[in-house]
C-alpha positions in Angstrom: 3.4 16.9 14.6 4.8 14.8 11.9 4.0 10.9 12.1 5.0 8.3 10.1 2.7 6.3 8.0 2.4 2.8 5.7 0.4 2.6 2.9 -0.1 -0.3 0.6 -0.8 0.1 -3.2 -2.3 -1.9 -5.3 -4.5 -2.4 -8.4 -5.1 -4.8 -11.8 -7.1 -2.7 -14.1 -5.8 -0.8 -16.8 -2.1 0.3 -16.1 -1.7 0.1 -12.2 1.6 0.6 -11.6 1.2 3.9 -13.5 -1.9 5.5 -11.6 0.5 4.1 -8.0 3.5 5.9 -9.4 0.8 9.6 -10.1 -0.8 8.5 -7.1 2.4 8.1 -4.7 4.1 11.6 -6.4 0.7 13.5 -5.9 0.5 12.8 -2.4 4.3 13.2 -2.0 3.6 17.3 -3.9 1.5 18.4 -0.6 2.7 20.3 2.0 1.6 18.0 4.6 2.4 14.3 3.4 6.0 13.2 2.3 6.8 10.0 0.5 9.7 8.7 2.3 10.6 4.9 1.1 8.5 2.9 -1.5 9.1 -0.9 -2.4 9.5 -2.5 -5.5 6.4 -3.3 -7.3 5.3 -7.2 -7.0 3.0 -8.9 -8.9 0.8 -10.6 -7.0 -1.9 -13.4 -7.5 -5.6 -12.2 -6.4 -6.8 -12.3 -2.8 -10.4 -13.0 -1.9 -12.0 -12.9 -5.5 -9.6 -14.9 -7.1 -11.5 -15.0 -10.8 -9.5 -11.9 -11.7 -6.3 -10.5 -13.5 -3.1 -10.5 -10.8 -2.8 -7.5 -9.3 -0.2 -5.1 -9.0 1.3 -4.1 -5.2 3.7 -2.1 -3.7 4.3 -0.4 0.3 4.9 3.0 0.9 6.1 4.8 4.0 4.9 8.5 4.6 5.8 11.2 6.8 2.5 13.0 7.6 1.0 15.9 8.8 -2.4 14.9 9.0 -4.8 12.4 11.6 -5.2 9.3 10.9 -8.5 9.6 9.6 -7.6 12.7 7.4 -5.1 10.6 6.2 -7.5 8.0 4.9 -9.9 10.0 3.3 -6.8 11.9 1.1 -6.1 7.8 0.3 -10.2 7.3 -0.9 -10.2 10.7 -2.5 -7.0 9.9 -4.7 -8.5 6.5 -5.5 -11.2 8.7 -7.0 -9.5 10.6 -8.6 -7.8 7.8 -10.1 -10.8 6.0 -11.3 -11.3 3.7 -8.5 -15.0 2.8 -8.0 -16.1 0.5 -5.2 -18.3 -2.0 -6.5 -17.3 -5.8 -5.1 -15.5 -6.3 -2.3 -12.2 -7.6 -3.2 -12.6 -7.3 -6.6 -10.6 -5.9 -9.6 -10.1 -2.2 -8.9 -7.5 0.7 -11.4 -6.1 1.6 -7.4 -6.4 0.8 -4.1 -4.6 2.4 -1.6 -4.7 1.1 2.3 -3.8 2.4 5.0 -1.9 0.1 7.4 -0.1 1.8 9.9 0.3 5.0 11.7 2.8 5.8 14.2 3.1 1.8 15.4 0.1 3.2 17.3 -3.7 1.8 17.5 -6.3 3.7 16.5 -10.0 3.1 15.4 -13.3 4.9 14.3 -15.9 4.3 12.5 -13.8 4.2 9.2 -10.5 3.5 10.0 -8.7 0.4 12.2 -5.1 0.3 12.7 -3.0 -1.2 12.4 -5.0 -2.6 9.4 -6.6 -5.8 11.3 -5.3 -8.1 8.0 -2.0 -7.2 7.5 -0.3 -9.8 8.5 -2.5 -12.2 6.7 -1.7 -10.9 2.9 1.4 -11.8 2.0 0.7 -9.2 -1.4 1.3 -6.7 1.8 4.2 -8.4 4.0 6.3 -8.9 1.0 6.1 -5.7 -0.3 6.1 -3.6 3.2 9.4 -6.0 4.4 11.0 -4.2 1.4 10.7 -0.7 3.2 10.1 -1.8 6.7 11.0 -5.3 8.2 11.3 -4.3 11.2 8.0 -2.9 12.0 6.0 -4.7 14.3 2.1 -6.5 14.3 1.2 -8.4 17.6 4.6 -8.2 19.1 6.0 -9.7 15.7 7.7 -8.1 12.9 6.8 -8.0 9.5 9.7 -10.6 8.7 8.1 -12.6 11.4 5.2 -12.9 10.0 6.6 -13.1 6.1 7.8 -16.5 7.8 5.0 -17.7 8.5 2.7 -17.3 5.4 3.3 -18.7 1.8 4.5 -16.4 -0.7 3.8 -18.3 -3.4 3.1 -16.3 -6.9 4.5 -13.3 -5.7 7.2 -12.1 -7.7 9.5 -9.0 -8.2 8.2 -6.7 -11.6 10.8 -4.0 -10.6 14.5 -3.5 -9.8 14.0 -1.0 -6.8 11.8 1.4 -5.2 12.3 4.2 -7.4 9.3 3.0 -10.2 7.4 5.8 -8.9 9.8 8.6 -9.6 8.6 10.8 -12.8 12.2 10.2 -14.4 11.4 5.9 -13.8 8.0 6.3 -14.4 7.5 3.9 -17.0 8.8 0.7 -15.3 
């Protein structure tokens, strides 16, 4: 049963928006995982550990074969693949990809809580996710709901459209 999935991308090491554009088409080349809308790339001001280069974010939406869980250990093991080692929390990092929703449905293990319990804290996500999804809902409110009521500030457009990611765009 296919479900439909948000991820959000990031990174500021290196050339992110590259490894999220080879990230984004090798998860959209499986059998099981589709990439079916994708934001413009923002960048974004750090979060947390703000002594760092700005990062570089965008939102995906997936259509998905796979569990919840499966789903985030094919994000952790791209990261890998990628370069992405875990070393400070919040800190500078070649790709990160998250997790955020899966079928507008809780879920939670060990791992894995969803819908990711700080999305609607990170404007670096609202902004980006409002692109693909504004009407998806958090607490009864939707994403532009919530992009109301946090403060964008730094956040800017660094492409046209959602299509970045695309192998013929890829160097935007």
């Amino acid at each position: 049963m296919s479900a439909r999935a948000y991820l959000g991308l990031g990174g500021n090491i290196g050339d992110p928006a590259a490894k999220m554009a080879a990230a984004l088409r090798r998860l959209d080349g499986r059998d099981d995982t589709a990439v079916v809308a994708v934001s413009r790339l923002y960048r974004t001001p750090p979060w947390g550990k703000t002594d760092q280069p700005d990062f570089v974010n965008a939102c995906a939406a997936v259509e998905t074969d796979l569990a919840p869980r499966d789903l985030l250990e094919l994000c952790l093991a791209t990261e890998r693949l990628f370069g992405r080692e875990r070393r400070e929390r919040w800190g500078p990092r070649t790709l990160d990809l998250d997790v955020l929703d899966y079928a507008a449905s809780p879920y939670e293990d060990d791992a894995l809580t969803l819908p990711h319990p700080r999305v609607t804290e990170r404007a670096f996500v609202l902004v980006p996710l409002a692109d693909i999804a504004p009407k998806l809902a958090f607490g009864g409110r939707t994403v532009a709901d919530w992009i109301a009521a946090i403060d964008p500030e730094g956040i800017q457009p660094a492409s046209a459209d959602g299509e970045w990611w695309r192998e013929e765009h890829a160097d935007a």
